[in-house]
N, C-alpha and C positions, 0 to 999 in steps of 0.2 A: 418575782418568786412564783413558781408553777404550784396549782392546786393539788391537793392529797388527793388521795380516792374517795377518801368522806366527804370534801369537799363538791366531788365532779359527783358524785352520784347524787348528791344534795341538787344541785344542780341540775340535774336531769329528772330528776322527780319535781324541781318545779317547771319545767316543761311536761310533763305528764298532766300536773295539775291544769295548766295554763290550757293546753288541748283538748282536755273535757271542758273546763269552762266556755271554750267558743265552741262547744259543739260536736268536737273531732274526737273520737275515740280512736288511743294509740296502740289498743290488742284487738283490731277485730277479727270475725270468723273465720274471711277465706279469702284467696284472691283466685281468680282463675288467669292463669296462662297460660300461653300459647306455645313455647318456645323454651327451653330451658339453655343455658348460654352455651354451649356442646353444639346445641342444634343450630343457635344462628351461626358460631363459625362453621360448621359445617356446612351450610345451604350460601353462606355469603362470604366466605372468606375470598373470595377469588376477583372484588370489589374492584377498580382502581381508584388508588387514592384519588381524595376529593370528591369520589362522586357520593348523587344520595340517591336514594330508592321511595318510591311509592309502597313498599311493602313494612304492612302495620305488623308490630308482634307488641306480644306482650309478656315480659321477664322479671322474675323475683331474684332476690339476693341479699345476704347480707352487705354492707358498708364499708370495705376496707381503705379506700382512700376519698380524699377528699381535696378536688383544689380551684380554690375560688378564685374568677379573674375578672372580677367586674362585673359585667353584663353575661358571662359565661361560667360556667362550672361544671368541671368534671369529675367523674366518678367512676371509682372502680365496684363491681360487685362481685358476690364471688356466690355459687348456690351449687347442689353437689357435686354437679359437672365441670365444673372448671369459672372461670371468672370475665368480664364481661366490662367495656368500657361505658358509661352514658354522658352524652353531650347534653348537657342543662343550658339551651338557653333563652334569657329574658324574653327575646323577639319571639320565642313560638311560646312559650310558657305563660309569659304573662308577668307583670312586675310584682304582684303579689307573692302569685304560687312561687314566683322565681325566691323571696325573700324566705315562703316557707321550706324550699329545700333545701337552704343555705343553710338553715336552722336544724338541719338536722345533724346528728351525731357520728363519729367511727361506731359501727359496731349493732346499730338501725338497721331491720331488714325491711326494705323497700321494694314495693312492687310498680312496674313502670309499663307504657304504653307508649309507644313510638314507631318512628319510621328507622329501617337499617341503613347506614351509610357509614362512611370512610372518609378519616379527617384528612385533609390534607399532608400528615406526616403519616398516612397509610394504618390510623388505627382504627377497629374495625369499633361500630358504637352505635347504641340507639340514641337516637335525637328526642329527647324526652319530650313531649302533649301532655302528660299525665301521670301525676305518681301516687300512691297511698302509699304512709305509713304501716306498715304491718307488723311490727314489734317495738317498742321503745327499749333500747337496751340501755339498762340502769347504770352499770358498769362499765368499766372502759377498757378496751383491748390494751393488749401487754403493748411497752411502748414501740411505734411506729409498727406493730402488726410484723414483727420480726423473729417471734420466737421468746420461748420462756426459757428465763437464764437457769431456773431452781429445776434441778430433776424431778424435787421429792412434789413442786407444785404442779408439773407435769404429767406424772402419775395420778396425783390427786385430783386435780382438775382438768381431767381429759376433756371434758367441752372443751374449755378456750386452749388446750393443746390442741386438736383439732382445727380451730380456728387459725392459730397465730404460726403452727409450722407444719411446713408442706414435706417435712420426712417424718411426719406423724399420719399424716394420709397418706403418703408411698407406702408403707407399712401394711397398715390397715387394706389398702386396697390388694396388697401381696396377699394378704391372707385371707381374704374372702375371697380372691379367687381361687388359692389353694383348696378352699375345702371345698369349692364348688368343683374343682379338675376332680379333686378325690369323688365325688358324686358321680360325675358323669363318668369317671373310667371305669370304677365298680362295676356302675349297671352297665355298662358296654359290655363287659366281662360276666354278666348274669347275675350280678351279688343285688338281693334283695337290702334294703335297709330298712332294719325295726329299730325298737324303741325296745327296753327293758327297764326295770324297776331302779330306780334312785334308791331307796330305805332297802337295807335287808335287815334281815332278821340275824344273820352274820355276814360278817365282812371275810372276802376270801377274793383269788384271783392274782394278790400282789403279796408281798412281805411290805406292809406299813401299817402303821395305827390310825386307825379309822378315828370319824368322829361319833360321836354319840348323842341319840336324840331317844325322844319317848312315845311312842302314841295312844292317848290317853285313854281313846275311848275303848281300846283292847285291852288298855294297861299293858303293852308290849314294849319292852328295851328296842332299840333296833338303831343300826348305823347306817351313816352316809356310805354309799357304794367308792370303795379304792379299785376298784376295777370292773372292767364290761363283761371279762370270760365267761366266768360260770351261768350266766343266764344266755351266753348266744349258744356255747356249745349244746346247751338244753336244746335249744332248737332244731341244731344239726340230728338230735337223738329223735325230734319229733318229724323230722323229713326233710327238713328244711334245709336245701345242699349248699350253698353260696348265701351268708349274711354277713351286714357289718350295723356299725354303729357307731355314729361320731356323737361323744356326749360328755357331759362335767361331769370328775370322778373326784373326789375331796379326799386329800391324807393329811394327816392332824404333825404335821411337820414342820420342822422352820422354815424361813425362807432364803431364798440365795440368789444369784444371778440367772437360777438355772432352776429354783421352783417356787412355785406358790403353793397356798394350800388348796385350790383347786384350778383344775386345767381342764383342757379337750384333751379328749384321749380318742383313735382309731383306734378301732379293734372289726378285726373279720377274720372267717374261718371258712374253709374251705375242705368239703369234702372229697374223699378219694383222693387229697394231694399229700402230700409231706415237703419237710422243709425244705426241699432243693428246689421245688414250685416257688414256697415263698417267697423266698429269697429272688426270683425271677420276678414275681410281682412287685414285691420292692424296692428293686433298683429300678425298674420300670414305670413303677408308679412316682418316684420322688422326681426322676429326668423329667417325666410329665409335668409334675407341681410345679419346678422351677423354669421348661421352657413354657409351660402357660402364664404364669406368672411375669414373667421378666423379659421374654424370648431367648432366654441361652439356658444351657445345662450347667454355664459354668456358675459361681456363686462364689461372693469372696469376703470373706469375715476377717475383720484385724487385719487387712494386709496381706492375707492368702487368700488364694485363688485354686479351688475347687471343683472340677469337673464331676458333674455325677450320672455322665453318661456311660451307661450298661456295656461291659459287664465288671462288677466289680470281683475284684481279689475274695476268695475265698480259703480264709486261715485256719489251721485251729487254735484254739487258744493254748494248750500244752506246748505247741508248737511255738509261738508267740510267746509263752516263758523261757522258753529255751533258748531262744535267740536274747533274750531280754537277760537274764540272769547267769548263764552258761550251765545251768543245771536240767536234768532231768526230772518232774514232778509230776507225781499220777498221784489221784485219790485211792489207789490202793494202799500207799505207801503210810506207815506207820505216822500216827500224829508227831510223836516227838522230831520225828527226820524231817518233817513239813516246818515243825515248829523252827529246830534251827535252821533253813534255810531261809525262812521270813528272819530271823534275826539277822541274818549274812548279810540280808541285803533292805536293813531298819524298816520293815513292815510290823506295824505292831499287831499285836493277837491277843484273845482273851483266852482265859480256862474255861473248859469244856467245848470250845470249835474243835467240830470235826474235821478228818484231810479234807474233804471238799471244800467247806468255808475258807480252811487255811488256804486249799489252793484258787479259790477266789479270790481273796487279798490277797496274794501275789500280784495275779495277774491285773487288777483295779490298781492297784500301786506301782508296778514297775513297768506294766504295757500300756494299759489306756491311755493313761495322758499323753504319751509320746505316738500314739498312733493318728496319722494324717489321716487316712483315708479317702475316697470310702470304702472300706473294708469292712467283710463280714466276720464274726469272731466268730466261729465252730464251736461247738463239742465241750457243752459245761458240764462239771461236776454233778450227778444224780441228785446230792445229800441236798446240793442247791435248789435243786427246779422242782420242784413236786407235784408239778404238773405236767412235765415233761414227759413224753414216752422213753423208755431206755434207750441207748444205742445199740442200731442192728448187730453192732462189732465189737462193742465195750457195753458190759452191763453197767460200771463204774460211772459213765457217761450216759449223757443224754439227747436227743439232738434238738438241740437246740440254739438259735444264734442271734448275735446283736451287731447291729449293725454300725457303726462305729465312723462319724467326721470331726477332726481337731478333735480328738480326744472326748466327745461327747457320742452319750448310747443314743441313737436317733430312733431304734427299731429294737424291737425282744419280739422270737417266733420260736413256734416249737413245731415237732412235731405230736402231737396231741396225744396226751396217756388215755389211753378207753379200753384200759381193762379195770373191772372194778374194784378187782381183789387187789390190785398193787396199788388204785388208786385209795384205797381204805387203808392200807399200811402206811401208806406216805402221808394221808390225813394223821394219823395215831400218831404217826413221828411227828407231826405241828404240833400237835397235843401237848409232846411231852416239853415241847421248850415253851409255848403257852404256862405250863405250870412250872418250868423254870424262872420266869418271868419275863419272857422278853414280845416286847407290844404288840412286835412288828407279825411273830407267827400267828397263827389263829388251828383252831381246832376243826372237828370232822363235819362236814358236811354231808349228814345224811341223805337229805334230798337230791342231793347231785350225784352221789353215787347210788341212790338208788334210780335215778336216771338213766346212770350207766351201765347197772344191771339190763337195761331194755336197750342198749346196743346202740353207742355211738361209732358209726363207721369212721374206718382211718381217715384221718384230716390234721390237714396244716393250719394253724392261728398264727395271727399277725398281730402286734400294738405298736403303732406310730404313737408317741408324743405328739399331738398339732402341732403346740404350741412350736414346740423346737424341731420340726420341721419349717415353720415358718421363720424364725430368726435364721436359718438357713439358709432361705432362700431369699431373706431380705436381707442380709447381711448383717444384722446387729448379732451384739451380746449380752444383751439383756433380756428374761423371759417377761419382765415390766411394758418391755418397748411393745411387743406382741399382743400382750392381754389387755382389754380396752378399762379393765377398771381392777389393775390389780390390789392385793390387799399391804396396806401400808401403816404402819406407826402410828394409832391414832391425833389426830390434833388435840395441841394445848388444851385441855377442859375434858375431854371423852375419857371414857374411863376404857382400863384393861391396858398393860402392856403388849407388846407383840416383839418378841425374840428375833433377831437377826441372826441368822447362824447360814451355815455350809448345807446345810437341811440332811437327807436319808442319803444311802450309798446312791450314787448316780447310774448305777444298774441296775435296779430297782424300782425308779422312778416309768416306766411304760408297762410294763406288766406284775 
């Protein structure tokens, strides 16, 4: 009969004990190496089997395997670069040390000191002289270091997810170097990168409900920021031509496959462009993220396989209902004629959506999901975008677009309103559905439009989702799989529920 986990950790703590008592201390300070496992296959892989080297290094790792044969033992290690054979044995060790490394555990980070050589079945390995203990680990990895079967323990305990599967570091490493691609191509491109205010004093930039905090020593209300805009376009207004900013934005919404209640968000702006710029930088920058990431443009989620190399299809969305529904629909057109054609084709609506809204569910209902792409969606409703400048061609529109893979918004751009008088009217209109009740609008922001009185040159704004750029590009469907500690159901004992739900309109969610 195999020990529990209270058992084996009992266990292991009395090797803790047993270790200070002879003197050995199992956390100490530091180890120095020489070498990290990356570097010896890189400088020795080219070995031939059996031979050994005079060449000393010295490598840490954790413990993943273990296999004792006597007078020899092997081991695998594993440290952030990749993982690393060690040949233990008796005759260069010593019969003691040899006993103490045998004594060690799966899941021990171990720092070792040897010569580089290559076993006779060509595996590349240091010949251990010397090891230190450098972490006793209490617990014991998921069984044989293969992977955790529970999702929800996965999320939870991203350390030993980390640990125990190696498409929980594909992942990870996808996405760090996505936002590193995203770094270097900006400034290549001249985009400065700042930082802006976390707390506002009002939440603006997106349609969602913010969070709410206090600070005390002002006695000030103020919320968690749901978007980057309104503080970078400031900038644009202070001179400042090319900005971005990759940062956590919190909305007080449920969760889903596709949100958390805080994520990374891009956002940059550019002056003297408009959205037909953007839109060139976006499909240009995502080809980027993915061939640096993976080396190919292609990318394949569920069983599709996705090209996102430049240039993509450029729709409009009226257009895209038309096709979709066999009807003609403009926000000019009368609510009640909007209304029953959401009914024709079971899109539900409330009282009081104006034809924009309606003709926005439409289009999130009968187009989105069935759009592959990638494809950009054209030319939203005005009543929608309230940050949007109008369209050159339709006052009723705006230009503004999202950019659109398997049915998910990857991108929201506009081209930026900076006039103040229409952008004060379009605040007033938040206003009025604020005292309607509904969470998601927010009211005027005087400071930004008195901002805009001092003259924001024409410019184009971008907001990537990271996050769901990166499940893109690493092919999951989960936005859990991506964020390294997302928020989850508390465990038995914690207090507070946490709602599961479909979360806010999926149009929504980047700006």
């Amino acid at each position: 009969m195999s020990e529990g986990p209270v058992d084996e950790r009992a266990r292991r703590l009395a090797k803790v004990e047993a270790l200070r008592a002879a003197g050995a201390e199992p956390y100490p300070v530091r180890f120095d190496r020489t070498h990290t496992a990356a570097e010896v296959v890189e400088h020795w892989d080219q070995l031939q089997a059996g031979s050994e080297t005079d060449d000393v290094v010295r490598v840490a790792g954790r413990i993943l395997l273990l296999r004792r044969q006597g007078k020899l033992t092997f081991a695998t290690v594993r440290d952030g670069s990749g993982a690393l054979q060690l040949f233990v044995s008796r005759a260069e060790l010593g019969e003691d040390r040899h006993i103490a490394f045998d004594d060690l555990d799966l899941g021990d980070w171990v720092g070792v000191e040897g010569a580089v050589m290559k076993t006779r079945k060509g595996e590349l390995s240091v010949k251990v002289r010397e090891f230190t203990l450098l972490s006793k680990a209490l617990r014991p990895l998921p069984e044989k270091w293969h992977g955790l079967a529970d999702v929800d323990t996965r999320f939870r305990q991203r350390y030993v997810d980390l640990i125990a599967n190696d498409d929980a570091r594909r992942v990870f490493a996808i996405r760090f170097e996505v936002i590193a691609t995203i770094r270097r191509m900006l400034a290549d491109r001249g985009f400065v990168e700042v930082e802006t205010p976390v707390l506002h004093v009002q939440a603006g930039g997106a349609a969602a409900k913010p969070f709410l905090t206090h600070h005390n020593a002002l006695e000030l209300p103020l919320t968690l920021r749901i978007a980057l805009e309104l503080h970078l376009k400031r900038l644009l207004v202070g001179g400042m031509e090319r900005v971005f900013e990759i940062g956590r934005v919190f909305r007080n919404e449920g969760l889903s496959t596709r949100h958390n209640p805080e994520f990374t968000m891009l956002e940059l702006y550019q002056a003297f462009a408009d959205y037909t710029d953007i839109m060139t930088l976006t499909e240009e920058l995502t080809a980027e993220c993915a061939r640096a990431a993976t080396g190919s443009t292609v990318v394949s989620v569920d069983g599709a396989e996705i090209d996102l190399a430049p240039p993509w299809p450029r729709t409009p969305m009226l257009e895209l209902i038309r096709e979709a529904t066999g009807r003609e629909v403009h926000p000019a057109m009368a609510v009640a004629e909007l209304e029953a054609v959401c009914d024709a084709h079971e899109v539900p609506h409330e009282p009081g959506w104006g034809p924009g809204k309606l003709v926005l569910e439409l289009y999130e209902k009968t187009v989105e999901p069935n759009l592959i792409g990638p494809v950009f969606v054209l030319d939203y409703p005005r009543e929608v975008s309230p940050l949007a400048r109008s369209h050159r061609d339709d006052p009723a529109l705006v230009e503004r677009f999202e950019a659109v893979v398997l049915g998910r918004e990857l991108a929201n751009a506009f081209s930026e309103l900076n006039d103040p008088i229409d952008q004060q009217a379009r605040f007033e209109a938040q206003e009025k559905l604020v005292a309607d009740g509904d969470e998601e609008a927010h009211g005027v922001d005087h400071d930004y439009v008195r901002a805009l009185e001092y003259g924001l040159p024409p410019c184009g704004g971008l907001g990537i989702g990271v996050d769901r750029l990166v499940m893109l590009v690493a092919g999951v469907s989960s936005i859990r799989e991506v964020i390294l500690f997302p928020h989850l159901r508390p465990e038995t004992g914690e207090a507070g529920p946490e709602a599961e739900s479909d979360g806010e309109t999926d149009g929504e969610i980047v700006r």
